[in-house]
C-alpha atoms as an extended CHARMM CRD file, in Angstrom:
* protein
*
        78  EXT
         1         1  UNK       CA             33.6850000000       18.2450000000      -78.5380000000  PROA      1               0.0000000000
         2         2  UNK       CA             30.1480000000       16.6380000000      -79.9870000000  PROA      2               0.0000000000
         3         3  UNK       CA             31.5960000000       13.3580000000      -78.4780000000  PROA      3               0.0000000000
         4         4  UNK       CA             31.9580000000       14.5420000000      -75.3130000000  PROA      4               0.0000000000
         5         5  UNK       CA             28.5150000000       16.0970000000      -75.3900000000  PROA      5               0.0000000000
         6         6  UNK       CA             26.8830000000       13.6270000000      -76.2580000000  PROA      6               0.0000000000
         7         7  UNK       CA             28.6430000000       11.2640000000      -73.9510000000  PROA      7               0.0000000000
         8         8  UNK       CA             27.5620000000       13.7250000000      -70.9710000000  PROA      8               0.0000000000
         9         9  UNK       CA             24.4730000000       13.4180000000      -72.1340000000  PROA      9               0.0000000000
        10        10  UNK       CA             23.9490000000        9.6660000000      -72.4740000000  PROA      10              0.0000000000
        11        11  UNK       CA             25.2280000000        9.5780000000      -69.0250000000  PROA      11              0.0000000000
        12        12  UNK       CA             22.6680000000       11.8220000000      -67.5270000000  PROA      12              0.0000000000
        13        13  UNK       CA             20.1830000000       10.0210000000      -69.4130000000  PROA      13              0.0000000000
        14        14  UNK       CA             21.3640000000        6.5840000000      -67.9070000000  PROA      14              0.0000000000
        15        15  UNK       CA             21.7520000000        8.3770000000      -64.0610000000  PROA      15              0.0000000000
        16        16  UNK       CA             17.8520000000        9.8340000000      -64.5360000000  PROA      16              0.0000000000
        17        17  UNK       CA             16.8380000000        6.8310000000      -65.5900000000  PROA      17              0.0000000000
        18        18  UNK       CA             18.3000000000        4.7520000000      -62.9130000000  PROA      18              0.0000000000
        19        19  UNK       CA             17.4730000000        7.1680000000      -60.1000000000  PROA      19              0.0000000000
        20        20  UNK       CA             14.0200000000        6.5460000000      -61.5260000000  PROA      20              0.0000000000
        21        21  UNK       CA             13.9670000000        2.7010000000      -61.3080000000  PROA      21              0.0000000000
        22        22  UNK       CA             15.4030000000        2.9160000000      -58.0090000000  PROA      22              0.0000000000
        23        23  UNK       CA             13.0070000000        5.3480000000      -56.6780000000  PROA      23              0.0000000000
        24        24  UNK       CA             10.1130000000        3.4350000000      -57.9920000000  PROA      24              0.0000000000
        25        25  UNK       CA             11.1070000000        0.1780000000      -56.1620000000  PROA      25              0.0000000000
        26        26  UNK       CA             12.2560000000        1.1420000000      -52.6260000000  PROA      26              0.0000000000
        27        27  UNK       CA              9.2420000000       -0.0970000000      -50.9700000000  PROA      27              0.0000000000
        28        28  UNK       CA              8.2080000000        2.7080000000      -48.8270000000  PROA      28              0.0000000000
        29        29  UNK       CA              5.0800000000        4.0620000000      -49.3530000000  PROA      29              0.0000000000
        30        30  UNK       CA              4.2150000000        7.6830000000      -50.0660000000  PROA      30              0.0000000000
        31        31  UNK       CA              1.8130000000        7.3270000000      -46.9670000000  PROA      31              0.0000000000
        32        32  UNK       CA              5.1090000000        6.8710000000      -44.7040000000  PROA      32              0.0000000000
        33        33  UNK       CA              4.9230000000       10.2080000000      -43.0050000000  PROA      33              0.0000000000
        34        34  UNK       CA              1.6910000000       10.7990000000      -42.9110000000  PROA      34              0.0000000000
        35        35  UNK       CA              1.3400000000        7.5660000000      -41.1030000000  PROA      35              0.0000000000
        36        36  UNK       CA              4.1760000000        8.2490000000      -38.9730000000  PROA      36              0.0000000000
        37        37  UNK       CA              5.3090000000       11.7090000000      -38.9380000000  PROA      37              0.0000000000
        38        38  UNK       CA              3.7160000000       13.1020000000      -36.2960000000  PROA      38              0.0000000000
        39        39  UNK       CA              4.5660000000       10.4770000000      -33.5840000000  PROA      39              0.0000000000
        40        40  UNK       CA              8.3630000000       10.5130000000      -34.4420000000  PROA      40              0.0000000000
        41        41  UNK       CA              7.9250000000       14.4640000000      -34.6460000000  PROA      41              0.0000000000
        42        42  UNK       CA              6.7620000000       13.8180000000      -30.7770000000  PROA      42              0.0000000000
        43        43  UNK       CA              9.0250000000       11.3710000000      -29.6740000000  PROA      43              0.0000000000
        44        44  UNK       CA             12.4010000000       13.0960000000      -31.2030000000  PROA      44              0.0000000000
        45        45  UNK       CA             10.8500000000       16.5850000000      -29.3920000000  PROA      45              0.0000000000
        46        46  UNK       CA             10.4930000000       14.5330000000      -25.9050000000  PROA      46              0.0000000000
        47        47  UNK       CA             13.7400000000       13.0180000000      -26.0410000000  PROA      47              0.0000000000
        48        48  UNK       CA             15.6200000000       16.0260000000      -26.8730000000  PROA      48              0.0000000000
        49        49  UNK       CA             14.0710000000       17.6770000000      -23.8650000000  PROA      49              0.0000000000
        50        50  UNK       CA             14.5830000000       14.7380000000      -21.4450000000  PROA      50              0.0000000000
        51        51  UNK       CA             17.8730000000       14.4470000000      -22.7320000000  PROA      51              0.0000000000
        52        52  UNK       CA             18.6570000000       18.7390000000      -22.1760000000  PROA      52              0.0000000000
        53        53  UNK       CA             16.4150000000       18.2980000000      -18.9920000000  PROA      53              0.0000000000
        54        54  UNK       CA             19.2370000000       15.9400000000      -17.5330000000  PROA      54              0.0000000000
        55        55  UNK       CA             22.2530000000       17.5320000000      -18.6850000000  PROA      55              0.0000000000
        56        56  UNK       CA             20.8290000000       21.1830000000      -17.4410000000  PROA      56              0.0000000000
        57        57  UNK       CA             20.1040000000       19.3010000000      -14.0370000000  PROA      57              0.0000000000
        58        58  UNK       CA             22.7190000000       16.4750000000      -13.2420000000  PROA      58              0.0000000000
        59        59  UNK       CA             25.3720000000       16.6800000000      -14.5770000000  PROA      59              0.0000000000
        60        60  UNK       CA             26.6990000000       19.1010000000      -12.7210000000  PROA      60              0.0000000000
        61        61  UNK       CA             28.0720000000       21.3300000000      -15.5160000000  PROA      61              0.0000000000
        62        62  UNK       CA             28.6540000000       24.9630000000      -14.1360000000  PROA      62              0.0000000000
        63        63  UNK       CA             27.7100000000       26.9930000000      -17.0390000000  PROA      63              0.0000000000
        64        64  UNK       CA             29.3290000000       30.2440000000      -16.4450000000  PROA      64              0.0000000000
        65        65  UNK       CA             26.5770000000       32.6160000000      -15.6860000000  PROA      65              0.0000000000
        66        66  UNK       CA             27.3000000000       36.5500000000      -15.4240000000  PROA      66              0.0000000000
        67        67  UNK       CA             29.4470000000       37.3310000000      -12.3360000000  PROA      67              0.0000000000
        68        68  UNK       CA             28.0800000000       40.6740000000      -12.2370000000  PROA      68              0.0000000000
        69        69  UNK       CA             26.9660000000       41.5350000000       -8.4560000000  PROA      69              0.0000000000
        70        70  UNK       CA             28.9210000000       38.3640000000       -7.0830000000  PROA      70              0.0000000000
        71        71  UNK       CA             32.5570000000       40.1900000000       -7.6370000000  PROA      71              0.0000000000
        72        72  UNK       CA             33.3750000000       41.7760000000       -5.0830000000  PROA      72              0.0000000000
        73        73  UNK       CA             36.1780000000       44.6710000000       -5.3640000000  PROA      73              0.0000000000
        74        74  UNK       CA             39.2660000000       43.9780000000       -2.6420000000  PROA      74              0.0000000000
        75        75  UNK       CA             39.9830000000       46.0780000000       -0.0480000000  PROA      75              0.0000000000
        76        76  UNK       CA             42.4380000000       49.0090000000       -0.8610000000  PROA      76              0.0000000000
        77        77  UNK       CA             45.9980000000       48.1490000000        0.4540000000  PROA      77              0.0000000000
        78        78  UNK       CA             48.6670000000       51.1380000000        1.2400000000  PROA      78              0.0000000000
C-alpha cells in the first residue's frame, strides 16, 4: 500500500508540475480580457440577437401560441 501511495503521489507531483510549465508558457497574456473582453462580450450579445431577430421573423416558424379565444365551439348537431 506505501507503494501505491507514494506512486499517486509522485504522479500528482509530476501532473502539478507540468500543468505549471504549461501554464506559464502559453503565450497569452493576463491582460487578454481586459483588452478584449468587453468587445467580444458585445459582439457575441449582437449576434445572438440578430441571429434570434431572424429566426423570430423569417423563417416562418409558427410557434404555437395559446389558441384560447381563436377555438371556436361547433354547432350542436341532433
Amino acid at each position: 500500500m506505501y507503494r501505491f501511495a507514494k506512486a499517486a503521489l509522485n504522479l500528482t507531483g509530476q501532473a502539478s508540475r507540468q500543468v505549471a510549465v504549461r501554464h506559464a508558457s502559453s503565450g497569452v497574456s493576463p491582460e487578454f480580457h481586459a483588452k478584449y473582453g468587453t468587445p467580444l462580450l458585445i459582439a457575441g450579445a449582437t449576434f445572438c440577437t440578430a441571429v434570434w431577430g431572424y429566426v423570430i421573423t423569417s423563417t416562418g416558424i409558427v410557434w404555437n401560441l395559446s389558441p384560447v379565444g381563436k377555438v371556436q365551439p361547433k354547432e350542436w348537431k341532433e
